[in-house]
N, C-alpha and C positions, 0 to 999 in steps of 0.2 A: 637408769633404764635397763642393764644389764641385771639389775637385783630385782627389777619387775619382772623381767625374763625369763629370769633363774628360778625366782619364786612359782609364776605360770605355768612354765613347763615342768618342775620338779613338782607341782601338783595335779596336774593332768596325767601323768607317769604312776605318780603313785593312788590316785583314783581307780585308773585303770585296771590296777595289779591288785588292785585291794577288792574292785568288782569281780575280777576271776577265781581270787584267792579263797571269796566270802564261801564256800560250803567247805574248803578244808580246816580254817578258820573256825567255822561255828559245830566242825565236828570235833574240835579238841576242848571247845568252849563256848561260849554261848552270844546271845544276841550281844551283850557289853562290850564285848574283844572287837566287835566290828566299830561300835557307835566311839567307844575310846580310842579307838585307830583314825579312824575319822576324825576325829574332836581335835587331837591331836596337830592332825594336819592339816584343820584348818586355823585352828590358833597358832601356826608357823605361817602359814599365808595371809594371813591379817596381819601379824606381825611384821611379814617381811615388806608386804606391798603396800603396809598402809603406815610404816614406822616415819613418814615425814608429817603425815597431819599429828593436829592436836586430841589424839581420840586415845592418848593412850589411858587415861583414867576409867572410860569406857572398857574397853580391853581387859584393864586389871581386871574391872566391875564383873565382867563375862567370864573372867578367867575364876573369881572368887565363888561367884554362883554356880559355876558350873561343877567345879569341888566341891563343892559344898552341896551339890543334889546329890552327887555320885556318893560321898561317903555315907549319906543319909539313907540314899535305897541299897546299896553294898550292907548295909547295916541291919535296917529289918524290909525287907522285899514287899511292901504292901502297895494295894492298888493308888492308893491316895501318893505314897513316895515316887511309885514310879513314875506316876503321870507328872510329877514335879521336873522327877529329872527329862524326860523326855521334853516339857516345856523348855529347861534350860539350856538344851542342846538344841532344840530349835530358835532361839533370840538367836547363839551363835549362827546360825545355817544362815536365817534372816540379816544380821549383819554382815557376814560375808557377800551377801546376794546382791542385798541395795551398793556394798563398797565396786563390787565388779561390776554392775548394773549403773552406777553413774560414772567408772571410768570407765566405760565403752562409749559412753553418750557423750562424753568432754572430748574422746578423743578425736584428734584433728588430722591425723595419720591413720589408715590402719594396716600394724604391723604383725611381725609374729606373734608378738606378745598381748595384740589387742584379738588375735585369734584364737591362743591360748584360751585367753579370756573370756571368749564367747562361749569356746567351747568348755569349761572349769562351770560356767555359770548354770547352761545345761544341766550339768552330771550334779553340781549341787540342789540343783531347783527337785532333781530327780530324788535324792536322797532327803530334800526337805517334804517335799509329797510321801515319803515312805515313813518317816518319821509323824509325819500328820495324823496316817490312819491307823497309827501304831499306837498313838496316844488316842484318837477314835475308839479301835478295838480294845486298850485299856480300860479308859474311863466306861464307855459303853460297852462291854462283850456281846460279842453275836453282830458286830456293825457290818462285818463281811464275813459274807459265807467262800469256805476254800474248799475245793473240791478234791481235797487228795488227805492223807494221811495228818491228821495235825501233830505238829512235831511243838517244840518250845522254841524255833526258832523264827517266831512271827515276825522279825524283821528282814528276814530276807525274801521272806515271800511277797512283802507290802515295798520293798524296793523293786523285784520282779512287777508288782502291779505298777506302781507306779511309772516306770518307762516304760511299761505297754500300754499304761492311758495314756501317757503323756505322744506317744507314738502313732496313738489311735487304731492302734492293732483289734484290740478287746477278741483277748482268746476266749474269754467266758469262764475259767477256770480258778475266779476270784471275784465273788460279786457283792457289792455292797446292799445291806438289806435292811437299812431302817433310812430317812431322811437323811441323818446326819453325813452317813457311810455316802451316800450318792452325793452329798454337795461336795465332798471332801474329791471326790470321782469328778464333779462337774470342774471344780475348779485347775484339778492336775490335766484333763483335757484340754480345759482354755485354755490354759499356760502353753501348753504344746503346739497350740495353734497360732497364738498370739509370738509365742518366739521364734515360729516359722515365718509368719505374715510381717511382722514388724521389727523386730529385735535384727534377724536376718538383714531385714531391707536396710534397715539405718546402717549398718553396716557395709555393705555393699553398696551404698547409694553414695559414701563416704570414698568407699575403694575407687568408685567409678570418678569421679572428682579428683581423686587425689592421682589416677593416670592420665586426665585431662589437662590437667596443668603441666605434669611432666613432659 
């Protein structure tokens, strides 16, 4: 319990720092430094919080592909490699998601660490939506139009998009403009609604029970 703990909060901490940090970060370097920073730390938290089931073969599996996109697009920069690596860091995002996603829903307590958790889940779903449309405006260019200066650091601006759909803010100042762009827009909004409406409630509905018996 303490190493679920440890792993929750040491990840929600360094999410946080890593969201503030991302424009000094992408001024020394570029969109990679963030997604390998990331990558990173989530393959520490999968590790730490998921080192009792039997998924480690899985793991290696994530860990092997995910090397293995990076050295490929590191290698020669093309559209077809990057959209590779960018899939392979989203299975990782995806795995991470569903492992916090079915221990919120087991748990029988909720504690600090099942709070954590909620909140870790959040800022991943956030940075899987940013990854989505990154791979979107990859494979399809022109999938959102950005109304400011285009820089080469198209994944911080589709992280900016993505927690203001997910937020349901819509500053307007990133718009999806072909089909694909707007499903990718339809579904990071659902998520933001459904995690507020449900995700929330089971939680809470969990807390509320678990002071009634006390």
């Amino acid at each position: 319990m303490k190493t679920n703990y440890f792993s929750s909060l040491t990840l929600l901490i360094l999410q946080l720092i890593l969201l503030m940090m991302q424009p000094l970060i992408l001024s020394v370097g570029n969109s990679l430094w963030v997604v390998g920073i990331l990558t990173g730390l989530l393959f520490f938290d999968v590790w730490i919080e998921d080192w009792r089931k039997n998924n480690i073969l899985i793991k290696i599996l994530l860990l092997i592909v995910n090397i293995f996109c990076t050295c490929m697009y590191l290698n020669c920069d093309t559209k077809m490699k990057k959209g590779t690596y960018i899939c392979s860091v989203l299975l990782l995002f995806f795995y991470s998601l569903i492992i916090k996603f079915i221990k919120v829903l087991r748990a029988k307590r909720v504690d600090s660490t099942i709070i954590f958790s909620s909140i870790n889940f959040y800022m991943l779903a956030g940075y899987t939506g940013a990854c989505l449309a990154w791979l979107v405006e990859t494979v399809w260019p022109g999938s959102f139009v950005i109304n400011h200066p285009i820089t080469s650091h198209q994944l911080f601006d589709f992280v900016y998009f993505s927690f203001v759909t997910m937020a349901s803010l819509g500053y307007g100042d990133i718009i999806p403009s072909n089909e694909v762009g707007k499903t990718i827009a339809l579904f990071i909004s659902l998520f933001g609604q459904i995690y507020t409406t449900v995700f929330l409630v089971i939680t809470l509905s969990k807390y509320i029970k678990q002071k009634e018996v006390l």
